[in-house]
C-alpha positions in Angstrom: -15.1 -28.2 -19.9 -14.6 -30.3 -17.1 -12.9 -28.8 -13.4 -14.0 -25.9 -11.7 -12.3 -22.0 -11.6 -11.1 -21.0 -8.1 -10.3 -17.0 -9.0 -8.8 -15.7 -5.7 -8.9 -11.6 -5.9 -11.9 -9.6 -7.5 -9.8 -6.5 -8.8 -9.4 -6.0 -12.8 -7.2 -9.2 -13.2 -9.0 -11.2 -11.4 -12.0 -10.3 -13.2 -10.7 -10.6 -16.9 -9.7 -13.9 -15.7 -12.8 -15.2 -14.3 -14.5 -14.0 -18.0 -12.0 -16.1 -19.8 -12.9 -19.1 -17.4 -16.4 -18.6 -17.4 -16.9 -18.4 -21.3 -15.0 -21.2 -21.7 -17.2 -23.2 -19.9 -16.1 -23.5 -16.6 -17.5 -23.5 -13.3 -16.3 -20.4 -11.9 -16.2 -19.5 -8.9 -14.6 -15.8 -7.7 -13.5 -14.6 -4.1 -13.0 -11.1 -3.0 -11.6 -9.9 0.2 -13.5 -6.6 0.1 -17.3 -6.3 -0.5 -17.1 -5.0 -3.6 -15.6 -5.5 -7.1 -12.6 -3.9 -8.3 -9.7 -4.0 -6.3 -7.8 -0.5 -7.0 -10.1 0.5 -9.6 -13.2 1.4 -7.8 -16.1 3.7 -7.6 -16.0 5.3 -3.9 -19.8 6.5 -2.3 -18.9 8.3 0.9 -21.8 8.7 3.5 -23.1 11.9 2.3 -23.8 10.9 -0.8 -20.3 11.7 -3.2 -19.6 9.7 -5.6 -16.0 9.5 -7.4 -13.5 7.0 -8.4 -10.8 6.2 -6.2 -8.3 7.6 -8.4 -8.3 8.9 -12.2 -7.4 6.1 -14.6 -7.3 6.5 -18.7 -7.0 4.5 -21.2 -5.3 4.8 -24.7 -6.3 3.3 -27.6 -3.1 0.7 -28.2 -4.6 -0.7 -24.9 -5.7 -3.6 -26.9 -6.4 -6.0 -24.0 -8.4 -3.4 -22.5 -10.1 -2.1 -24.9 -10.8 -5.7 -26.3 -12.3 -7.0 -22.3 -14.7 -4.1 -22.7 -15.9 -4.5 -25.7 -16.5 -8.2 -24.6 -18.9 -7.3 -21.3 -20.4 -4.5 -23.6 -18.7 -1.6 -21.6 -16.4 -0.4 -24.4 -19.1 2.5 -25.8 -19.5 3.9 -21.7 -15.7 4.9 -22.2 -15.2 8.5 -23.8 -12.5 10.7 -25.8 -12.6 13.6 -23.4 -9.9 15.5 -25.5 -9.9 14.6 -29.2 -8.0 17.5 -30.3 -4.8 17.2 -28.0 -4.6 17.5 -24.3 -4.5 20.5 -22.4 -1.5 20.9 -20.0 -1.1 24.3 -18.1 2.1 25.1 -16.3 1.3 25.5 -13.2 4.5 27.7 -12.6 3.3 30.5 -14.9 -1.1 29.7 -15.5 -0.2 29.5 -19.4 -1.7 26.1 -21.2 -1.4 25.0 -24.8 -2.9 21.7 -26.0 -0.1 18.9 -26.3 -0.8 15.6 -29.1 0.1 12.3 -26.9 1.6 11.1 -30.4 4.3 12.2 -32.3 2.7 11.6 -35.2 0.7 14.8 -34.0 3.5 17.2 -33.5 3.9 17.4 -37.4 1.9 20.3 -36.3 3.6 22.6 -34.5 0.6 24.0 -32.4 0.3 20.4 -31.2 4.1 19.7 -29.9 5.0 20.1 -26.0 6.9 23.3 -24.9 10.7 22.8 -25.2 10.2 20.6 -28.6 12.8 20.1 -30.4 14.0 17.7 -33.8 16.4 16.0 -31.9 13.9 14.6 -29.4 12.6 12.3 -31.8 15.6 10.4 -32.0 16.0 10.6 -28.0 12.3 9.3 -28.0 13.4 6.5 -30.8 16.0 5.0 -28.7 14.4 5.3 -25.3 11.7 2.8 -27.3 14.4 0.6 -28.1 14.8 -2.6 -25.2 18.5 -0.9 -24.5 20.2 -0.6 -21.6 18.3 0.1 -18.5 18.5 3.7 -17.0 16.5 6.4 -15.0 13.9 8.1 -17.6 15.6 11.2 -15.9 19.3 10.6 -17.0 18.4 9.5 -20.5 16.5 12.6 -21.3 18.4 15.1 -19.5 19.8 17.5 -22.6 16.0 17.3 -23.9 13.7 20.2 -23.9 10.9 17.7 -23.3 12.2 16.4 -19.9 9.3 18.5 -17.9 6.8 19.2 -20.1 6.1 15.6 -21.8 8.5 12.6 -20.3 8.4 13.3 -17.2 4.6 13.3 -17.1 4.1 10.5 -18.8 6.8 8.7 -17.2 5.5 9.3 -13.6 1.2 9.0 -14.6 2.8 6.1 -16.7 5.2 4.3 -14.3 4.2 6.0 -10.9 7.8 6.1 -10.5 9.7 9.4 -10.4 11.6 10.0 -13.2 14.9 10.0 -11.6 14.4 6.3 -10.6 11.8 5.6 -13.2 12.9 2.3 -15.4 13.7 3.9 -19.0 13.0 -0.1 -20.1 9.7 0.1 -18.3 8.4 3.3 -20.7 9.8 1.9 -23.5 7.2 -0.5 -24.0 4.6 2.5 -24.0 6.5 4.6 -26.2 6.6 1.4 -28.9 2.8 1.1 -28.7 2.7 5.0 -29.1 4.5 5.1 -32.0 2.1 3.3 -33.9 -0.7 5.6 -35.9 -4.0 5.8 -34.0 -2.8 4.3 -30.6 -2.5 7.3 -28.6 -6.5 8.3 -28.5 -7.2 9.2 -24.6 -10.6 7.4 -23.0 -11.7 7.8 -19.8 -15.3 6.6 -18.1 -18.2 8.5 -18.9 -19.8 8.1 -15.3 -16.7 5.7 -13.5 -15.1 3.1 -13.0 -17.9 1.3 -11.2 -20.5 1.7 -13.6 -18.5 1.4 -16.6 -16.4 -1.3 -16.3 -16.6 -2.9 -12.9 -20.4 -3.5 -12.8 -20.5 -4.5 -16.4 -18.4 -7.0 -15.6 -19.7 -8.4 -12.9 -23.2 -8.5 -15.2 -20.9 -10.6 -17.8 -19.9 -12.9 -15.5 -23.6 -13.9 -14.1 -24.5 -14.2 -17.9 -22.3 -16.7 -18.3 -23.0 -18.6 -14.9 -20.1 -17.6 -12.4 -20.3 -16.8 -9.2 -19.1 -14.4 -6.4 -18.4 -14.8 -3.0 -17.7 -11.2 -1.2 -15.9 -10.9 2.2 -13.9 -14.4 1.5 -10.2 -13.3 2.3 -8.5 -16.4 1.3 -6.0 -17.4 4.8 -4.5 -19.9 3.5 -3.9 -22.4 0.6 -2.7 -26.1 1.1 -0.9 -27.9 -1.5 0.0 -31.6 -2.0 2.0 -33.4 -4.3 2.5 -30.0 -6.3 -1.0 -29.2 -6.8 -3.2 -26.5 -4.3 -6.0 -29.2 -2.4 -7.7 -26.9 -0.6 -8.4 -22.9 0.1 -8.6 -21.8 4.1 -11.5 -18.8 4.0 -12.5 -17.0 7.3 -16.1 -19.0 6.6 -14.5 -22.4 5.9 -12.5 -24.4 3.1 -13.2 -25.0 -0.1 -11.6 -28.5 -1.7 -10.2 -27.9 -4.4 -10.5 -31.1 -7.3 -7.5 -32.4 -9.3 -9.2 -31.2 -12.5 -9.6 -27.9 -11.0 -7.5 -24.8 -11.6 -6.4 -21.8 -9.5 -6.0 -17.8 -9.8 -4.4 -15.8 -7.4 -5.0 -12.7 -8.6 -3.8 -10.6 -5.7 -1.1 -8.1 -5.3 2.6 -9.0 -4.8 2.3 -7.9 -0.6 -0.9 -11.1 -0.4 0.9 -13.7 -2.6 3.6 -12.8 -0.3 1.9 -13.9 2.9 0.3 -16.7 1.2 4.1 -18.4 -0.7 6.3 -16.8 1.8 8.9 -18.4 0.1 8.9 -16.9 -3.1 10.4 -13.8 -4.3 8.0 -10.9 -4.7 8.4 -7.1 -5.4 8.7 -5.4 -2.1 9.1 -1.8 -3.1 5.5 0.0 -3.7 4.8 3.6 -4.5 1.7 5.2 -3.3 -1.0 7.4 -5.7 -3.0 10.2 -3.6 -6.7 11.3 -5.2 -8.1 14.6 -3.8 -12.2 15.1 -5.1 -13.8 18.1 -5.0 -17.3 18.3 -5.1 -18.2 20.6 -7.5 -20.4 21.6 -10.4 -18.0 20.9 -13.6 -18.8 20.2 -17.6 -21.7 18.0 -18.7 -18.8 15.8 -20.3 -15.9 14.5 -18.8 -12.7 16.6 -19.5 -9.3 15.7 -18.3 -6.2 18.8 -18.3 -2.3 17.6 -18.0 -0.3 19.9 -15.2 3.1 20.6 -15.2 5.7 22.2 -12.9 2.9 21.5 -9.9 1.9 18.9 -7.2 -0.5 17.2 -9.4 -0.3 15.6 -13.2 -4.2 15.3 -13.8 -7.2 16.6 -13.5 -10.3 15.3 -14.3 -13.8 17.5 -14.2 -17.1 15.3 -14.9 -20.3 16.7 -13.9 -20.3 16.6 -9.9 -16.8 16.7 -9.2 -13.3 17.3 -9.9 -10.6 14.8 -9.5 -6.9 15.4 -9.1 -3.9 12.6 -9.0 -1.1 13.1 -7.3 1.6 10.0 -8.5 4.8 8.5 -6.7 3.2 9.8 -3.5 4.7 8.0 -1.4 6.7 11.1 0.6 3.5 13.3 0.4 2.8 15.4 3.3 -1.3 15.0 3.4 -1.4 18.0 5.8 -3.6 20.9 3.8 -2.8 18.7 0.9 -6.8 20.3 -0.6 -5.6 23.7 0.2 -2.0 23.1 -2.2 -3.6 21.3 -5.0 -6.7 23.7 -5.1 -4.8 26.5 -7.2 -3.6 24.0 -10.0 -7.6 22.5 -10.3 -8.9 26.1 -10.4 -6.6 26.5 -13.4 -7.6 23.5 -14.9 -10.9 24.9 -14.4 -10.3 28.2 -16.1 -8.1 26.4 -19.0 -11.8 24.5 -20.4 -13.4 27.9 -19.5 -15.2 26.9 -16.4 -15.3 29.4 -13.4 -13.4 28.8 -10.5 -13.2 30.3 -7.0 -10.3 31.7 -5.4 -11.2 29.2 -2.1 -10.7 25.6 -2.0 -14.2 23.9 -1.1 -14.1 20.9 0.7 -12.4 17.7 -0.6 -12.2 14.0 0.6 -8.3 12.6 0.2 -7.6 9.0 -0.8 -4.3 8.3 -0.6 -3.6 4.2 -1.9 -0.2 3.2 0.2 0.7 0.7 -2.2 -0.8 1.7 -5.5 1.2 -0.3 -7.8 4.5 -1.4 -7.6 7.7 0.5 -8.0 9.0 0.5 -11.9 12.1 1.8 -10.7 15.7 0.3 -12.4 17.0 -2.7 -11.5 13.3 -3.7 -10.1 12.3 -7.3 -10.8 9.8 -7.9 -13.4 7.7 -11.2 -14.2 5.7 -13.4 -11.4 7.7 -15.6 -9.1 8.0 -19.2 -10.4 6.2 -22.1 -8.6 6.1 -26.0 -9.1 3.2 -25.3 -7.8 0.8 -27.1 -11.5 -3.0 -25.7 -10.9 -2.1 -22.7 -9.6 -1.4 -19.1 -11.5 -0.9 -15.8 -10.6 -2.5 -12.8 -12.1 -2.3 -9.2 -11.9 -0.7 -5.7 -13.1 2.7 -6.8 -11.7 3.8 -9.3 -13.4 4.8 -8.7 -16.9 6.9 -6.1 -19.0 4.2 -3.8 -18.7 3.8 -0.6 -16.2 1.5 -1.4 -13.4 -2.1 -0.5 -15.1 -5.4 -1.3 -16.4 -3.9 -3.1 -19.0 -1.6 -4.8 -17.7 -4.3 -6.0 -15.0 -6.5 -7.1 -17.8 -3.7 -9.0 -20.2 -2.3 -10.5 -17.1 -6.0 -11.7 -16.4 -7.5 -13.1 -19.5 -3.6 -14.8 -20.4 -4.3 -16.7 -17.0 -7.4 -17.8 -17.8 -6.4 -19.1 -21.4 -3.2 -20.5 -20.4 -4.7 -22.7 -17.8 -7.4 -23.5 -19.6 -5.6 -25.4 -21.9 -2.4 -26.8 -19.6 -5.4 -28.5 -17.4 -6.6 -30.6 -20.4 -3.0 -31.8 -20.4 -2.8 -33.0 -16.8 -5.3 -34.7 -15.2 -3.8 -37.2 -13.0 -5.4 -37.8 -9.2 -3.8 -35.9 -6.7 -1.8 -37.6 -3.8 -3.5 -37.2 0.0 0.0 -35.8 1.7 -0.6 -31.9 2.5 1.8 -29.4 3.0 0.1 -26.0 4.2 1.6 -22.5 2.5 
């Protein structure tokens, strides 16, 4: 295939679209800001040596897209079931746990079923599915038992949103997917994000002949006669060929800066990771908390992770010090020991995390007349802000061009308008 693949943004979407391009035949070309791969899903390597993820991020199996990108760079078998049999949530208001099914096929048994279950919430659950009228996750289920021990979980890890602003729209696409038998199976990395899904990624793309240019923040894009001409990077410009196509997968705050004159979300909400490094079990184990500070924790090998989402208003001040008592439970839940004493922790708190998925929010990319260019990324569909919504976004942007640039071909006109 003729016409090159200018991918701006290395993060998931960017990625998946690049892989699209690239096994399609394309010259592909992709530039990241940072000097690494990855974006917001990241492996982090402080100076001392610790290695963690910069925040805890799962998959379930009705993650199609996903699941379907990594079994395409050969990453899907690095991603593990930690909890096959249900997942543990402990209260963190009274230390008790009980193991919780994510689908309700699974509550048939009743040792599977949240706290606070109740018949009736499978008809509350059935309608929140359906594409109704919009309102707060919080004000649709508030006569249900399961309002704090399973929606509003979900809906926060889900939406990063809190519940009482949380789109009930937004979580009704993830309830449909969970409804279906099978989709609800929990995987997270065996080792992280780095090495099990960002690396192998970046291995897949030098297989099939793209390439990577790190530290290449793109400035500024210049279009003419509705087509992008040229990319502005801090080492120089890159022409960009009539026949060629490009990505910006970047977050809504970037495309922003770039099209100031198109209408992006504005409103973010922030996801704070505190790692403790610490002895935990030889395989990865994640634990639900609810009624604390925290949703999850994850305990691999050589540290334990906890994430704290809709962070935004989060007082960081002795934030190890709070959180410590729910990971010690967490701890003593999978019958690992846990001192009384936090040990030390590194905080990563990510200011703009994903967007907010609160009511009334926009949802879809911004239109442009704009013909080579196309955005990608976790923002812009029906989807909640996550790994797969990164990946569809990215691999639908790849395909999509693909085949609208064997449509249109025609020269581009010299008059430039700089964006």
């Amino acid at each position: 295939m003729s016409g090159a693949a200018h991918i701006v943004g290395g993060g998931v979407a960017g990625l998946a679209a690049a892989y699209e391009t690239a096994v399609a035949g394309r010259r592909t070309v992709v530039y990241e800001a940072a000097p690494q791969l990855g974006g917001r899903c990241r492996t982090v390597v402080g100076p001392d040596g610790f290695s963690h993820d910069n925040g805890t991020h799962a998959l379930l199996s009705c993650n199609t897209a996903a699941t379907g990108f990594l079994k395409a760079i050969g990453a899907l078998g690095d991603w593990v079931e930690p909890e096959p049999d249900g997942l543990p949530m402990v209260d963190a208001r009274t230390g008790t746990a009980r193991c919780v099914g994510l689908s309700p096929f699974s509550w048939l048994d009743p040792n599977r079923r949240p706290a606070g279950f109740a018949a009736a919430d499978l008809v509350r659950l059935a309608a929140a599915a359906l594409p109704l009228r919009d309102r707060p996750v919080a004000a649709r289920f508030a006569a249900s038992g399961l309002a704090g021990t399973f929606v509003d979980p979900l809906a926060v890890a889900v939406l990063n949103t809190r519940s009482e602003m949380a789109s009930s729209r937004r979580l009704g696409h993830v309830l449909r997917r969970l409804a279906r038998p099978g989709a609800a199976r929990l995987m997270i990395p065996r080792r992280g994000l780095g090495p099990d899904m960002i690396e192998p990624a970046e291995r897949a793309l030098g297989r099939h002949g793209a390439t990577i240019a790190f530290n290449a923040r793109l400035r500024a894009l210049a279009v003419a006669d509705e087509r992008v001409v040229r990319l502005d990077f801090g080492f120089g410009s890159v022409a960009v060929a009539p026949e060629d196509m490009v990505i910006l997968a970047l977050p809504p705050h970037e495309v922003s800066r770039l099209m100031p004159e198109l209408a992006t979300p504005a409103a973010f909400e922030s996801i704070a990771g505190v790692h403790f490094a610490l002895r935990g079990p030889a395989a990865p184990r994640l634990v639900g908390i609810t009624g604390g500070l925290s949703q999850w924790v994850a305990l691999r090998e050589a540290c334990a992770s906890v994430t704290i989402s809709a962070a935004s208003d989060l007082d960081r001040a002795d934030l190890a010090d709070r959180v410590w008592p729910e990971v010690r439970a967490a701890r003593l839940c999978v019958g690992l020991d846990a001192s009384e004493a936090a040990p030390d922790a590194r905080v990563l708190i990510e200011r703009r995390a994903t967007i907010r998925h609160a009511v009334g929010d926009p949802i879809g990319f911004p239109r442009t007349r704009v013909e080579n260019l196309v955005f990608a990324g976790d923002w812009g569909g029906p989807l909640p802000a996550t790994i797969e919504a990164a990946v569809a976004s990215g691999r639908a942007a790849g395909r999509r061009r693909i085949h609208a640039s064997r449509r249109s071909k025609r020269p581009s006109a010299l008059r430039e308008a700089a964006i």
